[in-house]
N, C-alpha and C positions, 0 to 999 in steps of 0.2 A: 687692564681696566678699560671698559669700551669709553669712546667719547661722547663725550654732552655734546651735541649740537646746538647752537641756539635756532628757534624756530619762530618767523613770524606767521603772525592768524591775522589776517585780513579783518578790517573793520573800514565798513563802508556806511558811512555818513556823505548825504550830500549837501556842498554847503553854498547858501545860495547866496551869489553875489549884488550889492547894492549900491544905486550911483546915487550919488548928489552933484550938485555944482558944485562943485570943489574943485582945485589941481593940486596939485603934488605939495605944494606948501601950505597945504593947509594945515591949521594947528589939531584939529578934532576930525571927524565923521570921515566917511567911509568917500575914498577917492576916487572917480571914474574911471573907468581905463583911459589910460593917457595914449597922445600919440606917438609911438617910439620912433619915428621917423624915418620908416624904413622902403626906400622906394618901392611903388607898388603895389603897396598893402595900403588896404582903407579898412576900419569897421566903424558901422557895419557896412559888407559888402551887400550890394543888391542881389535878389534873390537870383533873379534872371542870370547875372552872371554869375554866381557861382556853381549854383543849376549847367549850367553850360561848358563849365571847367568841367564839371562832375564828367557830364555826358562823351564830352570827347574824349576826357580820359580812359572812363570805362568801356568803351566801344573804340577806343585803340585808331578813330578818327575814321571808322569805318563807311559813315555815313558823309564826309565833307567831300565826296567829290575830287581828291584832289590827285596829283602824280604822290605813287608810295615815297618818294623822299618828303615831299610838303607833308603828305597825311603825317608822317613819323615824328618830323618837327611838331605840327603841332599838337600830337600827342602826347611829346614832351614836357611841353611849352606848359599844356593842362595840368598833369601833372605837377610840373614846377608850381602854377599857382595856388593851386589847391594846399600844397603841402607848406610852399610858402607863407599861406595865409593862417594856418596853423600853429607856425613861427613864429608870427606876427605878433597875434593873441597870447603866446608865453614868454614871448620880449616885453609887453606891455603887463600886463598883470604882475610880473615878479619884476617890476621896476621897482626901486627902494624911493620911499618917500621923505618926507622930512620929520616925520610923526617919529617918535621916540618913545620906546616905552622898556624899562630895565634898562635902561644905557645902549638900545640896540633898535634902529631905524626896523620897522616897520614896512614892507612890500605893501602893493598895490592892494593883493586880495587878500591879507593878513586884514587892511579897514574894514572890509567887508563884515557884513551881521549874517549870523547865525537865526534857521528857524528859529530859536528859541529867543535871540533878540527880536525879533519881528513878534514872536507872540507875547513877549514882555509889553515892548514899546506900543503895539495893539489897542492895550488895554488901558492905557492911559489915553486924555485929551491930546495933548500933543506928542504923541507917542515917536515918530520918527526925529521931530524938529532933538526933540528931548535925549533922545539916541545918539543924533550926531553931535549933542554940546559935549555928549560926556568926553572925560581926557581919552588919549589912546589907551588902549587896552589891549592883549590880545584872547582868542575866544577859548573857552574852557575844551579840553578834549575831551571826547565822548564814547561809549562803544558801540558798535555796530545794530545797522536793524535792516540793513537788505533781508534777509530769511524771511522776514515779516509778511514778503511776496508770495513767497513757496504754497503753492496750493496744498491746503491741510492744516499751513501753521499759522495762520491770519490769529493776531493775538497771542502768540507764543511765537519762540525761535526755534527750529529747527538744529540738531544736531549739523556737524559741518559736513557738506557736501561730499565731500571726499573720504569719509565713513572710517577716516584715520584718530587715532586716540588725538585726544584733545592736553597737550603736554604743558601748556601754560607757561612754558617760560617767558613768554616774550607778549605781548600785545602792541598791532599798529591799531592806534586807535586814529581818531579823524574830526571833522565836522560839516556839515554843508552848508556854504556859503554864497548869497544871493548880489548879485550888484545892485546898486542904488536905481535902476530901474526897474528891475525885478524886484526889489525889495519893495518900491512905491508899490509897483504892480500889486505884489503879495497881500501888503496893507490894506489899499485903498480897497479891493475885491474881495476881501475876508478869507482871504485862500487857503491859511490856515487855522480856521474854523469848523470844527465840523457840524457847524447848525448851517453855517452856508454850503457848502460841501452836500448835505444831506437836502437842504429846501430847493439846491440846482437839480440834482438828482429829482426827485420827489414833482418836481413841477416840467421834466421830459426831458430837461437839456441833454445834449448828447455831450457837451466840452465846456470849461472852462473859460471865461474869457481868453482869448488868447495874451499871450506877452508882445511885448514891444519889441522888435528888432534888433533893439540895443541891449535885451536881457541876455546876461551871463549867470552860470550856475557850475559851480564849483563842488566837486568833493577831493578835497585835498587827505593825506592819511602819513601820519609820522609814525614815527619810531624812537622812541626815548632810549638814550646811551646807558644802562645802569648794569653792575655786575660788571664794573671795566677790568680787567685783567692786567696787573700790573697799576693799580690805580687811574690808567688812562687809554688802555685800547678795547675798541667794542667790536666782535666779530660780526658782520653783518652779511644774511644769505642775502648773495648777487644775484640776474636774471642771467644766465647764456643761450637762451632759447630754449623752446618747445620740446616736447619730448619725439622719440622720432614714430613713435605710434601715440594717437590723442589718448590721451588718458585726463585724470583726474592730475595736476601735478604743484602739489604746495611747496614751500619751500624747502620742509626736511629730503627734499627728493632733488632740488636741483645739483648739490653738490658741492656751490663754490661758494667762498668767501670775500669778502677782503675787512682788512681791519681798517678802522677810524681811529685816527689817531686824536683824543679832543685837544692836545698841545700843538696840534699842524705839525707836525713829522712827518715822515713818508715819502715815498718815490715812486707811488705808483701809478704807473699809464697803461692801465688796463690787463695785468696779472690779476690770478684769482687766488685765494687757497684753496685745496681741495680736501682741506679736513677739518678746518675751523675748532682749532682743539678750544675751550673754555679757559682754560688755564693760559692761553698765548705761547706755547711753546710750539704752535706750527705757522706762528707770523715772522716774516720778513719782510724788509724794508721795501720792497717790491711789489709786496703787496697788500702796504701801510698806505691809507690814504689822509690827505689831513680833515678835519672839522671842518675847513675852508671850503674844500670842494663839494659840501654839501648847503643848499639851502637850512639852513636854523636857527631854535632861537634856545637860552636857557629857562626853566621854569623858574618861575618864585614859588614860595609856598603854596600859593592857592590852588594853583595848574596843579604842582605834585600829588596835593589831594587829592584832587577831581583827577586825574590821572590813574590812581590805585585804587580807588571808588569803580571806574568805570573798567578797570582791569579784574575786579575782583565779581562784576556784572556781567561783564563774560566770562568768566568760569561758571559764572551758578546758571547763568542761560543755556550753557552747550551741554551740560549734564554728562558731558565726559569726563575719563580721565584724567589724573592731574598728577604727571612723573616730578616735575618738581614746583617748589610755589614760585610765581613770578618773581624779581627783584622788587623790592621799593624802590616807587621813586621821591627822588625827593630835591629840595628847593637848591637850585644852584647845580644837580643833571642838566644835560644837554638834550634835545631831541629833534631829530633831523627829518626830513620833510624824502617821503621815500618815491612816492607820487601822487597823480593827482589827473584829476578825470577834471573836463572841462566844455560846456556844451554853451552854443550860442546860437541865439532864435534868430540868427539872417534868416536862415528859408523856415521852413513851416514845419522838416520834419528834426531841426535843430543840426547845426556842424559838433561833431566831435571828434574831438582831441584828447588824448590820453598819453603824460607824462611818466617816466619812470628812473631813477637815478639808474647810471651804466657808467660802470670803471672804464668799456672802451667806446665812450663818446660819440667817437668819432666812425667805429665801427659797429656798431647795435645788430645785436642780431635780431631774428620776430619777434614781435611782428611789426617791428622797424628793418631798419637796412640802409647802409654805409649813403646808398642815395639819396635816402631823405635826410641822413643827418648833413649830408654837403649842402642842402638847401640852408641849412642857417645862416640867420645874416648877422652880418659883422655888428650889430647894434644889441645883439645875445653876448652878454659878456660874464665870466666871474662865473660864481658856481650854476648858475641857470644854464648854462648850458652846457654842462653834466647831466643833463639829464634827456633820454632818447623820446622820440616821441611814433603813436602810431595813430590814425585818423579815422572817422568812420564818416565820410559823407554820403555813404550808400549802400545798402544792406547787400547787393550782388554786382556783377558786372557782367554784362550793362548795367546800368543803371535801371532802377522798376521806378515806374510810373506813382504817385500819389495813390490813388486807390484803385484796384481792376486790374493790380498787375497777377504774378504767377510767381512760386517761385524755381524758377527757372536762372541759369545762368549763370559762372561761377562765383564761389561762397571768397567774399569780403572777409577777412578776420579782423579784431582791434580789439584789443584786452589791453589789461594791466597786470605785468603780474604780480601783482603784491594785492590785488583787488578781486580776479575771474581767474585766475590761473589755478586754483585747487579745486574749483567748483567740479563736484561729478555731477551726473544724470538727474539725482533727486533734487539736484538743487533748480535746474533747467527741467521741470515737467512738460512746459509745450514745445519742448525740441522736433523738430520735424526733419528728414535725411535733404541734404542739397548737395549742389559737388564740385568739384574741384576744376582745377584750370584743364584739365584734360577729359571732362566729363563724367568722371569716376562719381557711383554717390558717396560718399560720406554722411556719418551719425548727425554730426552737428547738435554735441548733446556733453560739450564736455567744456570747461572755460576755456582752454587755447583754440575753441571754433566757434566762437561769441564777437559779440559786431553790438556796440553800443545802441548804435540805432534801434538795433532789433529788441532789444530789452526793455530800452524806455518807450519803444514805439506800445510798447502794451500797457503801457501805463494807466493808471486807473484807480478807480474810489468807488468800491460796493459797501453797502454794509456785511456783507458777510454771504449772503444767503443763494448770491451768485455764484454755482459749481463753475459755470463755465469763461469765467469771467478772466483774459487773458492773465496770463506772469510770466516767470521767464524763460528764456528759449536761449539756445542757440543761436547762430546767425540764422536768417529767415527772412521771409519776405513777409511782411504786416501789413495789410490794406489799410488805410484810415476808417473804412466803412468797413471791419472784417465783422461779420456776423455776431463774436463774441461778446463785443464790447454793450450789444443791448441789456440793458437794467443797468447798465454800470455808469459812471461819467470817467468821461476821458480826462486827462488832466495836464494835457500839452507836452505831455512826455515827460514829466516830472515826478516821478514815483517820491521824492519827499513832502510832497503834498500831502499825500495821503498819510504818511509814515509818519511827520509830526504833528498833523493838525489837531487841537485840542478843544 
């Protein structure tokens, strides 16, 4: 009898983060990012420096003048901060506050509001004040609407990129989450409105008011435990890198497993399975890992609903196959937090950071690497730091210039794989060839050679009728002034602008 694999389908929801005065004890509303105290690290950091970490990094210190031992150091040194500060931002955000909701504390950007909170509270008089009285809560999961980009499909979804049947067992659904100054921001600007949206457009604007420096924006995407095997283990596809030629590559393809154990059982530090039977007859204690080492939370009834609602919204949107029905889920399941993309308006063309759970922590392979994970600092504790991280503060190396650059130079990668990693060609229409660290070109037209920057750098809000109006790409170089973007409004790199506004 062949084996069921279980298979996740990426849903990308971005979820935007919201500050208020608050700290950490607060009883209600959405918490700032706090300071985790981690020497070295500020946010927000000034642009100038971290514009400058960037610079020496990607230019390997070529331009400092100095003897090759110093240039090396402090190309290190960039480096170090850069990735550092990256750390920083995922020490602070998944700090546990004092908010309680089910019996189970609440993280930093769990307070956060959802588009859809922002277009609720909108519409009321005191819309935001009235948001953060309400008790803790956590936000409903949703299904996916990146495709919505895909030139052709503006208004419908797109079949999945990767042109593989669509087998429905499993769904990471998600949501996008704004901080309390993003979220003011959102508000205050009518950003998800599309009567403003269309009057900015309509009256020449080229952009969006811009965001405040201290804006963060989240799309985080779980994984619900259901179909446990033995009543309590969940086989879950792990990442172990890239494929060794770019291709299209989802989960049914990576290979490995490991099971979660929802009782905290296990022993494992970084084994995989390589067959992930459904029935658990190919799990071992070695490569059982507990519920602990995963950020989670359980559902009540309501999530469960809205859960199989939103699972049953992606089968009927991808108009694929369906080998078997999803599980239910249902109230008192588990569902664990698999990763999570995360961008912050210090510089102009946003930092990004992109999280992903990894059995070997400590050793991650792409498009991380054992070196960045040694940059975590000691103030990352408990299951946060399970999880690997890769960054994109620059679409190539060097570093390209704000507008008037080329793209030239070699090709920056940062995906997520549970997010860009199945994506093929059709999903990325304006992929353009760039190359590699030995000048070789490369397609750059498939998710493992995608660069967060480059995606959301094309961001934007047409009504429609704009053919040429950027979507997504590959990694690439994006001018701010790229010719494209005329008839269209830019929308500060936030493609859930456009995707929720109502």
């Amino acid at each position: 009898m062949k084996t069921q694999h279980r298979q996740v389908i990426p849903s990308l929801v971005a979820t935007l983060l919201l500050g208020v005065a608050t700290g950490l004890q607060a009883q209600n509303g959405a918490v700032p990012l706090p300071d985790p105290k981690i020497p070295g690290f500020h946010f927000p950091e000034a642009e100038a420096t971290i514009m400058n970490w960037v610079f020496t990094w990607t230019t390997n210190g070529s331009t400092l003048n100095l003897p090759p031992k110093e240039t090396l150091a402090a190309t290190e040194k960039a480096f170090a901060n850069v990735h550092l500060h990256g750390w920083g931002i995922w020490t602070a955000l998944t700090t546990e506050t004092e908010q309680v909701f089910e019996g189970q504390k609440l993280r930093v950007f769990e307070t956060w509001p959802t588009p859809d909170d922002l277009i609720t509270a909108g519409a009321k008089p005191d819309g935001l004040k009235a948001f953060f009285a309400l008790p803790p809560s956590r936000s409903t999961p949703q299904s996916f609407r990146q495709f919505d980009h895909v030139k052709g499909t503006r208004g419908g979804v797109l079949k999945r990129g990767a042109g593989a049947s669509f087998h429905g067992e499993e769904t990471v659904t998600g949501f996008v989450k704004y901080d309390p100054s993003a979220a003011r921001h959102i508000t205050e600007q009518g950003l998800l409105k599309k009567a403003t949206l269309n009057a900015l457009m309509n009256a020449g604007a080229n952009q969006v008011p811009a965001f405040p420096s201290t804006a963060l924006a989240l799309k985080p995407v779980f994984q619900t435990l259901t179909g446990l095997a033995g009543g309590r283990y969940y086989p879950l596809p792990v990442w172990t890198g890239p494929p060794s030629e770019p291709q299209a590559w989802p989960s049914e393809k990576w290979g490995n497993w490991v099971w979660i154990d929802i009782q905290n059982g296990g022993q494992g530090k970084g084994e995989t399975d390589k067959t992930g039977s459904a029935d658990g007859s190919s799990r071992t204690d070695a490569t059982t890992y507990p519920l602990s080492s995963f950020i989670h939370y359980k559902l009540d009834a309501a999530q469960a609903s809205a859960l199989n609602e939103a699972k049953a919204s992606v089968l009927k949107k991808s108009g694929g196959t369906v080998a078997r029905a999803p599980a239910t889920a249902q109230a008192g399941d588990y569902t664990v937090l698999v990763g999570m993309h995360v961008a912050g308006r210090e510089t102009t063309r946003w930092t990004w950071q992109t999280f992903w759970w990894a059995p070997q922590a400590d050793q991650p392979p792409l498009p991380s690497s054992p070196k960045i994970a040694d940059l975590r600092p000691a103030q990352l504790q408990g299951a946060a730091r399970h999880y690997a991280m890769a960054l994109a503060y620059s679409n190539l190396a060097p570093t390209d210039p704000y507008v008037g650059g080329a793209n030239v130079g070699e090709s920056l990668y940062a995906y997520n794989p549970y997010l860009e990693a199945e994506f093929g060609p059709s999903i990325l229409p304006d992929s353009i060839p760039g190359y590699d660290a030995n000048g070789k070109v490369v397609a750059n037209n498939v998710g493992v050679q995608t660069n967060c920057m480059s995606c959301h750098g094309a961001a934007n809000y047409t009504n429609g009728s704009i053919i040429t109006a950027p979507a997504y790409s590959g990694d690439r170089y994006i001018s701010l002034d790229d010719p494209r973007f005329r008839g269209t409004l830019q929308v500060d790199f936030l493609w859930s602008l456009p995707g929720n506004a109502k």
